[in-house]
N, CA, C and O atoms as CSV, one atom per row, in Angstrom:
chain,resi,resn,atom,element,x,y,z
A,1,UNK,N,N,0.552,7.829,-15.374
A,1,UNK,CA,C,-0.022,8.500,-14.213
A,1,UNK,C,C,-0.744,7.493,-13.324
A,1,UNK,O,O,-1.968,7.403,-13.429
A,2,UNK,N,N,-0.119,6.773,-12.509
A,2,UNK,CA,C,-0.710,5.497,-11.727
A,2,UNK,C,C,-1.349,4.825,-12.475
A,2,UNK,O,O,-1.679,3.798,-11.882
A,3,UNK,N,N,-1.820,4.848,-13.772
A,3,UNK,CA,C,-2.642,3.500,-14.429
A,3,UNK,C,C,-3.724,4.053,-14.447
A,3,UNK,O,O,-4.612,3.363,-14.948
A,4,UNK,N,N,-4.023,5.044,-14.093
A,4,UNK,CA,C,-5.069,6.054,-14.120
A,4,UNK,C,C,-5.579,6.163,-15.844
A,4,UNK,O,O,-4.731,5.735,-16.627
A,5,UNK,N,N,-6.683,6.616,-16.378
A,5,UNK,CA,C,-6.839,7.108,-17.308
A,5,UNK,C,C,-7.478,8.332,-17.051
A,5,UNK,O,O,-8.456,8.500,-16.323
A,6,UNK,N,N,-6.501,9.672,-18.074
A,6,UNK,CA,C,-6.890,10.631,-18.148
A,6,UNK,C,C,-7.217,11.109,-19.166
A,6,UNK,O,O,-7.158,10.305,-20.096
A,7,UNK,N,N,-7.844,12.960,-19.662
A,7,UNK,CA,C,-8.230,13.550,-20.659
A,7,UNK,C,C,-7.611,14.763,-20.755
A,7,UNK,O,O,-7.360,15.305,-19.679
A,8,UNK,N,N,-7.292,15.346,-21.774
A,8,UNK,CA,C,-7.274,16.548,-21.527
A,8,UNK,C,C,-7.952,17.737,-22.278
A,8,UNK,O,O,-8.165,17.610,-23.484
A,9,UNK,N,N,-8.268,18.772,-21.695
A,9,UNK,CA,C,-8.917,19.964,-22.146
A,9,UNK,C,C,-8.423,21.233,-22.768
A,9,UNK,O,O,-8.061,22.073,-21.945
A,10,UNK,N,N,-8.339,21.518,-23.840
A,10,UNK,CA,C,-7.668,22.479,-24.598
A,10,UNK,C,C,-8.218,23.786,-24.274
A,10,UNK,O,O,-9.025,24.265,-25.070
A,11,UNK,N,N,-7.888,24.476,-23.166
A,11,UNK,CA,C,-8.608,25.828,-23.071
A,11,UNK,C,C,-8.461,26.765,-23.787
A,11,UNK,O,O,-7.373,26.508,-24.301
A,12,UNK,N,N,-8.908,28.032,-24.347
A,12,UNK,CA,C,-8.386,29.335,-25.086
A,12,UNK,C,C,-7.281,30.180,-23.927
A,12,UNK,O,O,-7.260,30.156,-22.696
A,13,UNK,N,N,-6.447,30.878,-24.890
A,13,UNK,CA,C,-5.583,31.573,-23.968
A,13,UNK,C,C,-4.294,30.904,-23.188
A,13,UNK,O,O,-3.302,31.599,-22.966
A,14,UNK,N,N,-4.360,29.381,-22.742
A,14,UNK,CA,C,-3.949,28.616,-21.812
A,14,UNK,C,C,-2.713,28.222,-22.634
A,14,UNK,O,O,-2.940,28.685,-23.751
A,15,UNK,N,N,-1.440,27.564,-22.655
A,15,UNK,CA,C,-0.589,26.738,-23.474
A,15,UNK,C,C,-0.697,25.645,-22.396
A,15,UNK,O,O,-0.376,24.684,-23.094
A,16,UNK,N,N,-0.903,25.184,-21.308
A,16,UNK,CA,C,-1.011,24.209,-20.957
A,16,UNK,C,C,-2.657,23.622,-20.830
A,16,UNK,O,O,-3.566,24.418,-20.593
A,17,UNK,N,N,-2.881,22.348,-20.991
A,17,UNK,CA,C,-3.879,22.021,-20.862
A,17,UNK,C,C,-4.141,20.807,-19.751
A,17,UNK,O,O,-3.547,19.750,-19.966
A,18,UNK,N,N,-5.034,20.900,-18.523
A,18,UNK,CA,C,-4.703,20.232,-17.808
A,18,UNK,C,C,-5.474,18.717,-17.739
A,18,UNK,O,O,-6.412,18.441,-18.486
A,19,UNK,N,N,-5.027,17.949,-16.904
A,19,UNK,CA,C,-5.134,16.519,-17.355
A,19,UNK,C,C,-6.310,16.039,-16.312
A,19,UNK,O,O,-6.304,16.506,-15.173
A,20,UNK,N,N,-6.914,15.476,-16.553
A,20,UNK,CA,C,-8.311,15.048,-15.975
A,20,UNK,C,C,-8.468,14.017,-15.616
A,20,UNK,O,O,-8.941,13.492,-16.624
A,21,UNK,N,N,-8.402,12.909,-14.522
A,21,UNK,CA,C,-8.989,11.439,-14.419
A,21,UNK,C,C,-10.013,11.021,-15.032
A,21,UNK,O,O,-10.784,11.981,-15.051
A,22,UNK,N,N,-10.403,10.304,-15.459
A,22,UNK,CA,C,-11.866,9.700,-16.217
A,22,UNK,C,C,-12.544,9.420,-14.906
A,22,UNK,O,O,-13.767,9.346,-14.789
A,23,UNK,N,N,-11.563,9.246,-13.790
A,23,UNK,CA,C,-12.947,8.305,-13.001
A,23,UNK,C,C,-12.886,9.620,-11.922
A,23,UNK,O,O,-13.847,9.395,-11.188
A,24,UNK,N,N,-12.465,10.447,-11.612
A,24,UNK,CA,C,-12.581,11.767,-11.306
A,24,UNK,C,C,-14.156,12.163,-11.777
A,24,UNK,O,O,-15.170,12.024,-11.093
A,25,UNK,N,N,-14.071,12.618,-12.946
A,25,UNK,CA,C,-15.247,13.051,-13.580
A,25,UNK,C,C,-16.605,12.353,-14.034
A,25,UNK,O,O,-17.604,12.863,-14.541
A,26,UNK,N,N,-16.338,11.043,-13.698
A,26,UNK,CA,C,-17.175,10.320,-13.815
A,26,UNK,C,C,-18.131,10.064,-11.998
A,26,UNK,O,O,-19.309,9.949,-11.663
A,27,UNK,N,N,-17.277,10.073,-11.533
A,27,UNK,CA,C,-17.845,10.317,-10.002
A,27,UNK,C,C,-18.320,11.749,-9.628
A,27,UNK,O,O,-19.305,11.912,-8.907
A,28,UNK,N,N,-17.822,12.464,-9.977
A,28,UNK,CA,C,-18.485,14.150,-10.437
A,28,UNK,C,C,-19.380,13.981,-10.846
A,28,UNK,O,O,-20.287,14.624,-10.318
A,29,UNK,N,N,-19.768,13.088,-11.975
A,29,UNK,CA,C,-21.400,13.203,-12.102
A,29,UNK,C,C,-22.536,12.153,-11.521
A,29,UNK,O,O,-23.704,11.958,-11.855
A,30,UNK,N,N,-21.930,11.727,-10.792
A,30,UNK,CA,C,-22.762,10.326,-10.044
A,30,UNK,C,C,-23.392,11.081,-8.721
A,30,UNK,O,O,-24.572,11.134,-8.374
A,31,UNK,N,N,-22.218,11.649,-8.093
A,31,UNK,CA,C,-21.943,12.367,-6.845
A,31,UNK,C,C,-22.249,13.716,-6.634
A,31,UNK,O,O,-22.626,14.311,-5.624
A,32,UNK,N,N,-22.032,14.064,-7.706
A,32,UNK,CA,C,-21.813,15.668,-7.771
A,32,UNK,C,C,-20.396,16.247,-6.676
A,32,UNK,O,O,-19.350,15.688,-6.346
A,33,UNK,N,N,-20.702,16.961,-6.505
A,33,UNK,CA,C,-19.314,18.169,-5.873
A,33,UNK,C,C,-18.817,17.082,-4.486
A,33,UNK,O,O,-17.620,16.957,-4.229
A,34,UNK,N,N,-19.767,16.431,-3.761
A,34,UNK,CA,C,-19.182,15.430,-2.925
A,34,UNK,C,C,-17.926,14.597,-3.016
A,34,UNK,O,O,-17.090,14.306,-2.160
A,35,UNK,N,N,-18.049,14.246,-4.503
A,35,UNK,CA,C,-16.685,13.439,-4.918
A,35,UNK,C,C,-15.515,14.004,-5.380
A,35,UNK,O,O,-14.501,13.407,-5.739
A,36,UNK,N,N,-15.823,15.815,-5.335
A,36,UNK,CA,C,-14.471,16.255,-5.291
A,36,UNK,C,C,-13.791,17.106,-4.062
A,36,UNK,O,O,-12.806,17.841,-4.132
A,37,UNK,N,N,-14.587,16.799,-2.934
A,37,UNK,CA,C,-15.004,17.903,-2.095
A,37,UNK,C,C,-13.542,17.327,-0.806
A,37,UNK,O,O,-13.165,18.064,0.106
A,38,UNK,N,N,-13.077,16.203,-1.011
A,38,UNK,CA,C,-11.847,15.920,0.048
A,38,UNK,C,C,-12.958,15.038,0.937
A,38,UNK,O,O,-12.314,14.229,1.604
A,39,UNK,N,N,-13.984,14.939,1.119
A,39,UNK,CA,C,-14.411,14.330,2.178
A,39,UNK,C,C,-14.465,12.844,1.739
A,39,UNK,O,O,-14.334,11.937,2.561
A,40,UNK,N,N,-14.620,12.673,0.699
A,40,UNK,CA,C,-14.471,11.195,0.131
A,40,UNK,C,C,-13.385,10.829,-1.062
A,40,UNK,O,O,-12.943,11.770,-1.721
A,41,UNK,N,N,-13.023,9.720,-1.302
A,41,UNK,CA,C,-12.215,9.483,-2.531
A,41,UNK,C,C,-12.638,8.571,-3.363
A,41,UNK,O,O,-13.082,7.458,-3.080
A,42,UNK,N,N,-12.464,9.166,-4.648
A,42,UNK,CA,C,-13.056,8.112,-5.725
A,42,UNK,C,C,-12.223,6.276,-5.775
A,42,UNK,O,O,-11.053,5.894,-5.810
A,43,UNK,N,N,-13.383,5.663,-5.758
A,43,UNK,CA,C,-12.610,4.565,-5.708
A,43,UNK,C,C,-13.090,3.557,-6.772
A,43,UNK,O,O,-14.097,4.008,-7.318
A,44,UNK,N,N,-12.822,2.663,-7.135
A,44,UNK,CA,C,-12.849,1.141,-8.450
A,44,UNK,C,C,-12.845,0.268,-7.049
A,44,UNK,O,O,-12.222,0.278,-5.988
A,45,UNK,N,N,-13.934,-0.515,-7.682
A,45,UNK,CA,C,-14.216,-1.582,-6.842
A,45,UNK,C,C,-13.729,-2.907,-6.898
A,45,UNK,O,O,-13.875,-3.828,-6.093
A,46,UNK,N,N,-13.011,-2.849,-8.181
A,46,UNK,CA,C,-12.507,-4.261,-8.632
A,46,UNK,C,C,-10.970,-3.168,-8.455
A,46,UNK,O,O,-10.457,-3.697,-9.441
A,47,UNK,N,N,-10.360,-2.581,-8.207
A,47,UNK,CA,C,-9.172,-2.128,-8.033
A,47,UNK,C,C,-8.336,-1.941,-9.428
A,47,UNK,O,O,-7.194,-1.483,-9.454
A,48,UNK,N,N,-9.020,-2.332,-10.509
A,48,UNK,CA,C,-8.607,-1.524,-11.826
A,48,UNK,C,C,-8.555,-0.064,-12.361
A,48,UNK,O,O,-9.430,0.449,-13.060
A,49,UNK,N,N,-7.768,0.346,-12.070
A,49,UNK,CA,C,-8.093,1.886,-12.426
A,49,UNK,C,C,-8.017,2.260,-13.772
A,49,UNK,O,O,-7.766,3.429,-14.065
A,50,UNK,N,N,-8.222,1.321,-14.708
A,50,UNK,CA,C,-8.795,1.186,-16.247
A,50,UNK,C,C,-9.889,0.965,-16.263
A,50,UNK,O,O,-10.337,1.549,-17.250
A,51,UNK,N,N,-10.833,0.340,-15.645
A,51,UNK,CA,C,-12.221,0.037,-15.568
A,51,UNK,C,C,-13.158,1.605,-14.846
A,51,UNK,O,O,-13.385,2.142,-13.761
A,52,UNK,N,N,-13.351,1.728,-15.858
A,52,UNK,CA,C,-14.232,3.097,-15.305
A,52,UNK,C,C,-15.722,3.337,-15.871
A,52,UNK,O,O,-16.405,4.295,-16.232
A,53,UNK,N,N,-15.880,1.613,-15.720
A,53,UNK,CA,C,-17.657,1.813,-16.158
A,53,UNK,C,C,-18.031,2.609,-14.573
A,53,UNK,O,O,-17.351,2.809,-13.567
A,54,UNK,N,N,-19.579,2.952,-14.981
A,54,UNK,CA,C,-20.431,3.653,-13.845
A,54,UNK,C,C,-20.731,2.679,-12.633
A,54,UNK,O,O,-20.703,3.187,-11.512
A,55,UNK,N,N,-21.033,1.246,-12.756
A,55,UNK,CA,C,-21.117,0.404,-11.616
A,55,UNK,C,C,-19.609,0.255,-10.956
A,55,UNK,O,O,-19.452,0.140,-9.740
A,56,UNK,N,N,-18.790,0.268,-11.669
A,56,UNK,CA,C,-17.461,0.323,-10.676
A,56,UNK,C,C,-16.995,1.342,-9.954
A,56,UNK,O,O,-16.789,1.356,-8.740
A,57,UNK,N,N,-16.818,2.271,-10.803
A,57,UNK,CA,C,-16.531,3.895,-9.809
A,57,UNK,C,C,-17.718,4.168,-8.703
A,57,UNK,O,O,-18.917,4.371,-8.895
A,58,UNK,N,N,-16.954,4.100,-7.458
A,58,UNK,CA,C,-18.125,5.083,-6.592
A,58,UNK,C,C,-16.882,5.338,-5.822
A,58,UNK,O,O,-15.770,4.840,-5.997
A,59,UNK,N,N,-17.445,6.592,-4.540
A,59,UNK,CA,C,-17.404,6.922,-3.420
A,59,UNK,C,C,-16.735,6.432,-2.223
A,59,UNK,O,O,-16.710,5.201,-2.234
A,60,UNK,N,N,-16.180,6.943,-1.191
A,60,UNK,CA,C,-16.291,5.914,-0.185
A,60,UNK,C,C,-14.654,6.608,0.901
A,60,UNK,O,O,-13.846,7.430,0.467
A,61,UNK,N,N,-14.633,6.281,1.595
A,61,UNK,CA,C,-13.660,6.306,2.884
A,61,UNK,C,C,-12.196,5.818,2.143
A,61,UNK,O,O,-12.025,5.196,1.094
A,62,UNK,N,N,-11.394,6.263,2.946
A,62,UNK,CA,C,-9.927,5.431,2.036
A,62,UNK,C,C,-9.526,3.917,2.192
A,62,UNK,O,O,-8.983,3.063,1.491
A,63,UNK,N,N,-10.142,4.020,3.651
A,63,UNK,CA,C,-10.178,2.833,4.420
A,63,UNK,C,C,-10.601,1.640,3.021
A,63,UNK,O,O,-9.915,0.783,2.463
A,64,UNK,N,N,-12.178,2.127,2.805
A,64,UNK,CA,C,-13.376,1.197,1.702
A,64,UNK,C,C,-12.051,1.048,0.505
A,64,UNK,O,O,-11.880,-0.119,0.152
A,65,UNK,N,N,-11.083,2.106,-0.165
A,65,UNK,CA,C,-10.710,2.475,-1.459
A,65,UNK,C,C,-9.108,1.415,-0.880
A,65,UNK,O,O,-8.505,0.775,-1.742
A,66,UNK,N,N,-8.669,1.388,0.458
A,66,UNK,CA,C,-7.544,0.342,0.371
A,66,UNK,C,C,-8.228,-1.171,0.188
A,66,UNK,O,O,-7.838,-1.894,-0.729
A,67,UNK,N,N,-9.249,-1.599,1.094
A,67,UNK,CA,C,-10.200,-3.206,1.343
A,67,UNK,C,C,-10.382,-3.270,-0.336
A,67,UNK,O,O,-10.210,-4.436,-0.694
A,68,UNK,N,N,-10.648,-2.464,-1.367
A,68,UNK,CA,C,-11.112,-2.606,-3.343
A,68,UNK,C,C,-9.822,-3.433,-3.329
A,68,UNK,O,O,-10.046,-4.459,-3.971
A,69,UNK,N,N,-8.435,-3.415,-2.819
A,69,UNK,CA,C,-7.535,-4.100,-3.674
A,69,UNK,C,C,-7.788,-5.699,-2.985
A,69,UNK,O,O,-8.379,-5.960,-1.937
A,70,UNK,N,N,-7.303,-6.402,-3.700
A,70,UNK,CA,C,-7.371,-8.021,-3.503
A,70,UNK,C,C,-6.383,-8.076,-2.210
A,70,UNK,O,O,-5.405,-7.336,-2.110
A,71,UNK,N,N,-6.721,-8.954,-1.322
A,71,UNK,CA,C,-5.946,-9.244,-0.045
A,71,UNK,C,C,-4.651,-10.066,-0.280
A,71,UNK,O,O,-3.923,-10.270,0.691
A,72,UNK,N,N,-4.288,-10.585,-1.580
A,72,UNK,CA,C,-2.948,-11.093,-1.937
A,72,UNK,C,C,-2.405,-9.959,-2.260
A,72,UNK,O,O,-1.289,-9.751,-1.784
A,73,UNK,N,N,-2.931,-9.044,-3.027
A,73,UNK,CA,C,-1.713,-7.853,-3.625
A,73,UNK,C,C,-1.478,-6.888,-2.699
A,73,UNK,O,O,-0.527,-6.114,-2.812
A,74,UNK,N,N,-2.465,-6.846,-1.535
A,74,UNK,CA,C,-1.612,-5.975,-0.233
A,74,UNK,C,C,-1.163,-6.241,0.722
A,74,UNK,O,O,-0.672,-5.568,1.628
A,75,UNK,N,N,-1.408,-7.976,0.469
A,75,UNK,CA,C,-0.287,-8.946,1.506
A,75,UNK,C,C,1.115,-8.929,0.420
A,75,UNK,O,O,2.164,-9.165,1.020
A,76,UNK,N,N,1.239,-8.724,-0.825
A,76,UNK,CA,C,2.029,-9.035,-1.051
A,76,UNK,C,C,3.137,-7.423,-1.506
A,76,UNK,O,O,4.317,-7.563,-1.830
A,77,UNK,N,N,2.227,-5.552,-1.409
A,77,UNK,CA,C,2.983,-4.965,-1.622
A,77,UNK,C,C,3.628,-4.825,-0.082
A,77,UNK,O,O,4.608,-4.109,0.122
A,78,UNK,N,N,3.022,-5.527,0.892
A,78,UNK,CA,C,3.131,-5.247,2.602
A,78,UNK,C,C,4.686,-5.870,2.763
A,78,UNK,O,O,5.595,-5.432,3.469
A,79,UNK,N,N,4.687,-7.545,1.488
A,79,UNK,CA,C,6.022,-7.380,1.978
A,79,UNK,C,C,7.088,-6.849,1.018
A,79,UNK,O,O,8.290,-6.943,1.267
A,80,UNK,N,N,6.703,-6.410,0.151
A,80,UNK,CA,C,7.791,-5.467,-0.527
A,80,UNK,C,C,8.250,-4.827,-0.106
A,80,UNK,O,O,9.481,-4.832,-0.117
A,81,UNK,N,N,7.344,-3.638,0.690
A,81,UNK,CA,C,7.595,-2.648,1.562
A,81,UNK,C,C,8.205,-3.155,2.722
A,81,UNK,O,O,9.284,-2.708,2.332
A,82,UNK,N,N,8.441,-3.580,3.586
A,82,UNK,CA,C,8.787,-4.502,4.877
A,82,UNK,C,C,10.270,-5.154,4.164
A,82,UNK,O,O,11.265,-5.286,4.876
A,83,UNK,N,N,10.287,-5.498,2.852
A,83,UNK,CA,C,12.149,-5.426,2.086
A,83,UNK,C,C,12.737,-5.063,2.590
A,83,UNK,O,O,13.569,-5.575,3.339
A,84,UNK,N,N,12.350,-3.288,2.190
A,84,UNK,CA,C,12.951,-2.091,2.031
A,84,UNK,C,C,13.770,-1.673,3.112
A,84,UNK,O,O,14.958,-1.386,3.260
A,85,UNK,N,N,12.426,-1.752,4.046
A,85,UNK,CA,C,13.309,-1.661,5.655
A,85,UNK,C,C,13.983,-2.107,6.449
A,85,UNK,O,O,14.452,-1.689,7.508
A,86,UNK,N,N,14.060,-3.432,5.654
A,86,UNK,CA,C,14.819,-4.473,6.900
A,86,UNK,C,C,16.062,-4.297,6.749
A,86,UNK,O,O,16.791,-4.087,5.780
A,87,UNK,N,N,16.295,-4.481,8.517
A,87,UNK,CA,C,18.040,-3.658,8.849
A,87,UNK,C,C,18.788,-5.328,8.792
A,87,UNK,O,O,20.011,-5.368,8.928
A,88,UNK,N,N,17.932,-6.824,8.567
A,88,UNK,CA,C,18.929,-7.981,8.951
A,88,UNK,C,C,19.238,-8.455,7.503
A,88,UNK,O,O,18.402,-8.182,6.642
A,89,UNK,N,N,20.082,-8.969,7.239
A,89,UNK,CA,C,20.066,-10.061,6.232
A,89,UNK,C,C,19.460,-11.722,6.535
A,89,UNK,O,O,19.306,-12.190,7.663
A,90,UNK,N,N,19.165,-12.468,5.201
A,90,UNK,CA,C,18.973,-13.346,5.861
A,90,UNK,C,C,19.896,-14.485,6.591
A,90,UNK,O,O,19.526,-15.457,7.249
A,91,UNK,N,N,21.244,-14.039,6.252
A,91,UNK,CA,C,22.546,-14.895,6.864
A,91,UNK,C,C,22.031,-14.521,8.633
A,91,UNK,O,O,22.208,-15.409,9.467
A,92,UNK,N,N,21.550,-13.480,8.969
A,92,UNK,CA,C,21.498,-13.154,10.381
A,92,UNK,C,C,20.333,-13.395,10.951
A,92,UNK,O,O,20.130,-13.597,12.149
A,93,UNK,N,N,19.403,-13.367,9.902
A,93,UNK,CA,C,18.380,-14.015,10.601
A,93,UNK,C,C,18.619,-15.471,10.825
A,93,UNK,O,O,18.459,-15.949,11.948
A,94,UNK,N,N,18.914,-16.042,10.030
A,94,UNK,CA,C,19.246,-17.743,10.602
A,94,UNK,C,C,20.119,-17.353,11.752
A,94,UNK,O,O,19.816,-17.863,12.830
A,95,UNK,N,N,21.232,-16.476,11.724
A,95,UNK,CA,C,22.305,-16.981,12.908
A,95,UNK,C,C,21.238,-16.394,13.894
A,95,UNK,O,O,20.955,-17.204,14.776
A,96,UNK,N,N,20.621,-15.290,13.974
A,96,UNK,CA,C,19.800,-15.249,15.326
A,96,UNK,C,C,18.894,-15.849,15.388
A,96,UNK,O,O,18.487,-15.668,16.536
A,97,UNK,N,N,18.038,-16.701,14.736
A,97,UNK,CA,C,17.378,-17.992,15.414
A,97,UNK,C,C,17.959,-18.760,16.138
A,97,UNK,O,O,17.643,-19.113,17.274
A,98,UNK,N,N,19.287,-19.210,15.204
A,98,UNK,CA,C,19.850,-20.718,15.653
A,98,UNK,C,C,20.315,-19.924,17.368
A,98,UNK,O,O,19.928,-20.574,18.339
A,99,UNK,N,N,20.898,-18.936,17.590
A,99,UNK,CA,C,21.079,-18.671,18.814
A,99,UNK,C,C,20.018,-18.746,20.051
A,99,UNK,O,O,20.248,-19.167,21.185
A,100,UNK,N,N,18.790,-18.222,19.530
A,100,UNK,CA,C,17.947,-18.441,20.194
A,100,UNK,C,C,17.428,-19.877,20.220
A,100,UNK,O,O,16.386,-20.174,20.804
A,101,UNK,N,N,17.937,-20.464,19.783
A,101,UNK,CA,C,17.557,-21.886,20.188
A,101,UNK,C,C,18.710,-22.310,21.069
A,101,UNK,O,O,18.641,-22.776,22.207
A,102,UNK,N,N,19.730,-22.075,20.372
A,102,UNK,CA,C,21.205,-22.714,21.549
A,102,UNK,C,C,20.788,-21.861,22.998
A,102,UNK,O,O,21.552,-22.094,23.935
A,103,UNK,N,N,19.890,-21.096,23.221
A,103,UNK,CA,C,19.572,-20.526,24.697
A,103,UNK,C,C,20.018,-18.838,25.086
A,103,UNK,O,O,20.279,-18.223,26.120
A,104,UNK,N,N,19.947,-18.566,23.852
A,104,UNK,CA,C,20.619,-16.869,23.844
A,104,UNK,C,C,18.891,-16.282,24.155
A,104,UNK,O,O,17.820,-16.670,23.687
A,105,UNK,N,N,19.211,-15.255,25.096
A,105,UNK,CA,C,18.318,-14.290,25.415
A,105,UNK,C,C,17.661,-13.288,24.834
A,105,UNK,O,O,18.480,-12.848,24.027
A,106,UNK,N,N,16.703,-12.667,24.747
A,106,UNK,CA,C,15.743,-12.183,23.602
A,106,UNK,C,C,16.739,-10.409,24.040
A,106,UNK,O,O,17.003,-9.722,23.053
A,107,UNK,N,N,17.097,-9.960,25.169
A,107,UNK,CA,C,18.048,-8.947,25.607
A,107,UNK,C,C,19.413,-8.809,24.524
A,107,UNK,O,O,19.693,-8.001,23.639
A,108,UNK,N,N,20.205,-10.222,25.165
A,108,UNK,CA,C,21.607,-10.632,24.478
A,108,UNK,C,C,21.581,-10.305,22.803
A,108,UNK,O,O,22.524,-9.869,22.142
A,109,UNK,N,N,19.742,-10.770,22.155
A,109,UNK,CA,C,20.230,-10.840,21.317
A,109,UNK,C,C,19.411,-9.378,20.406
A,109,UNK,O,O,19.533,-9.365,19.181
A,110,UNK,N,N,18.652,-8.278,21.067
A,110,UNK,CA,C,18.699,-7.333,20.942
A,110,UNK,C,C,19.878,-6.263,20.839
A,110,UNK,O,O,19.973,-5.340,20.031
A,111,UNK,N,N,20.670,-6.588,21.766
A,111,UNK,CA,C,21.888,-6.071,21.887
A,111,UNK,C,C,23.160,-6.407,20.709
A,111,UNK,O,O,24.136,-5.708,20.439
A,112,UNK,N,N,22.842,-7.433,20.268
A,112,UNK,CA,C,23.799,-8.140,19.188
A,112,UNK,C,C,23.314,-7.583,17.708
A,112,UNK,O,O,24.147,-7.160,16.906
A,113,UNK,N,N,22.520,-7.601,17.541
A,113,UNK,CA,C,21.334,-6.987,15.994
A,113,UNK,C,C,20.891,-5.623,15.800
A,113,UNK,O,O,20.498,-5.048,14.785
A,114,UNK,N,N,21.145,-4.948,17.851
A,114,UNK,CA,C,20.363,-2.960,17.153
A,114,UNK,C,C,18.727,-3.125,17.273
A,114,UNK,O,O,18.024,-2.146,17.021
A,115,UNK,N,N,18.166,-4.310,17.640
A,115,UNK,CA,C,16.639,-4.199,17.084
A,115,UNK,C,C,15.981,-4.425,18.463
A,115,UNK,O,O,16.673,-4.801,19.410
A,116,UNK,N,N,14.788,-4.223,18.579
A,116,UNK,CA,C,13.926,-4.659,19.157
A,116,UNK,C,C,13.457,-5.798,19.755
A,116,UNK,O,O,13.709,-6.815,19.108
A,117,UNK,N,N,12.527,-6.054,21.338
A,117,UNK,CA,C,12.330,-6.704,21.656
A,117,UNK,C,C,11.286,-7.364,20.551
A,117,UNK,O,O,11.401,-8.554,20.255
A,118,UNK,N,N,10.378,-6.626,20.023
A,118,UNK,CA,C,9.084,-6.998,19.232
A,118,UNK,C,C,9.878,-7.578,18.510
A,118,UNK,O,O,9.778,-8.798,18.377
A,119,UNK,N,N,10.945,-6.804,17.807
A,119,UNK,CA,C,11.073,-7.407,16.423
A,119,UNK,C,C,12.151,-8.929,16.902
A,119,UNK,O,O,12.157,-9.814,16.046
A,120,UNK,N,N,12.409,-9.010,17.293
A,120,UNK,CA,C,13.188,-10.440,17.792
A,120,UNK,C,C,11.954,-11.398,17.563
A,120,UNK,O,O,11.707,-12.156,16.625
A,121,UNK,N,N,11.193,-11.092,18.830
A,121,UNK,CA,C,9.919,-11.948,18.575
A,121,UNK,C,C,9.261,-12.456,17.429
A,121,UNK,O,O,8.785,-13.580,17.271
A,122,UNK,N,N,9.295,-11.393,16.564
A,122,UNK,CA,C,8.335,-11.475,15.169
A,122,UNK,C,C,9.542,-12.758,14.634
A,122,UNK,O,O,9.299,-13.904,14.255
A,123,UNK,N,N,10.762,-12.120,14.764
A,123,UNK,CA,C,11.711,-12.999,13.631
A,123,UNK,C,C,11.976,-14.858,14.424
A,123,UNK,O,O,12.424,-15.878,13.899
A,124,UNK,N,N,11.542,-14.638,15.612
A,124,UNK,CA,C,11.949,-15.981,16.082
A,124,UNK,C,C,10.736,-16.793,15.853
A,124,UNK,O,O,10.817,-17.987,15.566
A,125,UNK,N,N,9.713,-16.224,15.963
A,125,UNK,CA,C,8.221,-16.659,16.291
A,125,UNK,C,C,7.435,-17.015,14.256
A,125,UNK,O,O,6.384,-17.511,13.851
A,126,UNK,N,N,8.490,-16.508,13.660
A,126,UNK,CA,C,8.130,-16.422,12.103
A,126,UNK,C,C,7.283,-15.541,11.552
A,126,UNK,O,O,6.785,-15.838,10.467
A,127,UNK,N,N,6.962,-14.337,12.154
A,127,UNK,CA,C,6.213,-13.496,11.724
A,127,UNK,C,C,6.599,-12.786,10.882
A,127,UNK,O,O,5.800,-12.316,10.071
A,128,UNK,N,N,7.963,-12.495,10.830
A,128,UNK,CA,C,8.672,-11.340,9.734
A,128,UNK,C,C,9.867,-12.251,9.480
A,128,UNK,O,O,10.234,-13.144,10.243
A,129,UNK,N,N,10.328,-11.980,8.528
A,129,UNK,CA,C,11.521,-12.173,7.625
A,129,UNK,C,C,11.608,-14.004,7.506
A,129,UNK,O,O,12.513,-14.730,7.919
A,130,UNK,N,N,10.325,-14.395,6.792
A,130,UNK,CA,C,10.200,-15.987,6.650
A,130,UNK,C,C,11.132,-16.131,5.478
A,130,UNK,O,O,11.239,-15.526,4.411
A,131,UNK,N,N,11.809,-17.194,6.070
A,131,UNK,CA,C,12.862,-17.696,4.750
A,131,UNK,C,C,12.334,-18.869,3.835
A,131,UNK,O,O,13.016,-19.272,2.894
């Protein structure tokens, strides 16, 4: 369950018993009803979601709960994700550099690839798809 650690509670009557975060309930009692209330999300400050001492779990914006992960591992799921989507190979990204250097037009070579003015830029300029 995401790396999460959970519990579960054996109710009377129930055949299912439902499954609990540790750091859910542990911010439930730091916070009280605030930390289950949608207005905030529980977050790990070191971005372990096995570590569920009381100084690590708190509170906070999603914004605060994305900045907990290390700036390599969301530079580096940014380009996993950014994989996924890419419509070039890298055989085409070289051939549309090397064109844009032989003097092909950022238009010409929108028109040749399906893509974007931005994204030309990014790929000529080395912003996306570094080989």
């Amino acid at each position: 369950m995401n790396g999460y650690l959970h519990f579960s509670i054996g109710l009377p009557g129930r055949s299912h018993s439902p499954s609990i975060p540790v750091h859910q309930l542990l911010a439930y009692q730091k916070y009280g009803a605030l930390a289950l209330s949608g207005m905030a999300v529980v977050r790990h400050r070191d971005s372990n979601p096995k570590n569920n001492s009381r100084t690590n779990v708190t509170i906070g914006t999603r914004s605060e709960d994305y900045y907990d992960i290390p700036k390599e591992v969301r530079a580096a799921r940014a380009e996993k994700g950014a994989a996924v989507l890419r419509k070039l190979t890298d055989e085409q990204v070289t051939e549309l550099r090397e064109l844009r250097e032989a003097g092909a037009t950022y238009t010409e070579l929108m028109a040749k690839y399906g893509i974007s003015k931005s994204t030309v830029s990014y790929i000529v300029n080395g912003k996306t798809y570094r080989l």
